[in-house]
N, C-alpha and C positions, 0 to 999 in steps of 0.2 A: 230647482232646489231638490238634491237627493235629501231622504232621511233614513239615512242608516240604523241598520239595524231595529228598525219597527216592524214588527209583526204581532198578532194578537190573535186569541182562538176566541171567538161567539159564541152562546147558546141559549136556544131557547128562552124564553123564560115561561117558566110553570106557573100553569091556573092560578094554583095558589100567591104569588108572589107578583101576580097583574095587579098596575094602578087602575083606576076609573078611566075609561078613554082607549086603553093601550087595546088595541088589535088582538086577539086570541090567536094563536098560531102563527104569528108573524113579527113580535115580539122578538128582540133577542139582547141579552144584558150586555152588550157591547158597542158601539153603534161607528164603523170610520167613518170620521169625515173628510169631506174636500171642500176646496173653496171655486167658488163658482168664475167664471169666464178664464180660470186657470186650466191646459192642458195638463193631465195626469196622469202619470204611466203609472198603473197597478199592475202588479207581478202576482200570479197564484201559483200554487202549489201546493200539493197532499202530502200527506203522512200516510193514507189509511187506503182509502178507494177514490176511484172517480165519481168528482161532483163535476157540475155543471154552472157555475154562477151566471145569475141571470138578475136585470133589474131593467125591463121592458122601457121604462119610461127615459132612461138614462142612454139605450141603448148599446147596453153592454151584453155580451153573452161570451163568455172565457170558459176553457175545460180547466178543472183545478184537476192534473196527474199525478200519483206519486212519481217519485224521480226527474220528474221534468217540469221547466219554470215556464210558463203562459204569462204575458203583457197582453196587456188592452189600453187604449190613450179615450180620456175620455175627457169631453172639456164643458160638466154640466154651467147651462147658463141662467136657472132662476135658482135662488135661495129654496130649500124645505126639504121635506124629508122624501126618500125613493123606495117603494118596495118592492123588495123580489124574491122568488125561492130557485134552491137548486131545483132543476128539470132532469135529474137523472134519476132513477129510486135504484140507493145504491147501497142500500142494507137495511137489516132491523131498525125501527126507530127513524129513519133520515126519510119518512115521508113528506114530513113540514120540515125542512129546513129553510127559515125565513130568512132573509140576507134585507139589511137596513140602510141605507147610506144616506148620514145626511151633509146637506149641502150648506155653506157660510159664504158669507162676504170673504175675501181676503185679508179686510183689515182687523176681524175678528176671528181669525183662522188661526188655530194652534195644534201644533201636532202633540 
């Protein structure tokens, strides 16, 4: 199943603005999901500079470039949440960039 036209910017979220529990630095007020034992073709791409998306447990690692579109198929298989950061340091400020994915059932899967 394509889903057109979805795309969404992340970010951080600030000291200030963490619940009890949430990760410092690794937070981010956005979070995609996918549904678990489903193959998924994620497309990246830049507006700014090269990142590096990474989310170790998942095993994903894609370069996000401006001008050009990056696919990775990833077909996570338990339910919960995945953490990762970009691995590039690729300006002011994008030292922590946290990358979140979490993962659902299918039958509680909504885009």
């Amino acid at each position: 199943m394509d889903i057109p036209e979805l795309s969404f910017d992340r970010y951080i979220v600030q000291l200030s603005d963490l619940y009890l529990g949430h990760p410092r630095n690794l937070s981010v007020d956005n979070n995609p999901v996918l549904p678990n034992n489903v193959c998924t073709r994620v497309l990246v791409t830049r507006a700014d500079v090269i990142h590096s998306w990474s989310v170790p447990a998942l095993t994903i690692k894609v370069d996000a470039i401006p001008g050009k579109l990056n696919r990775v198929l990833v077909t996570p298989t338990i339910p919960g949440i995945y953490v990762g950061m970009c691995r590039e340091i690729c300006g002011t400020g994008h030292r922590f960039m946290p990358i979140v994915v979490e993962v659902t059932r299918p039958a509680i899967f909504k885009y």
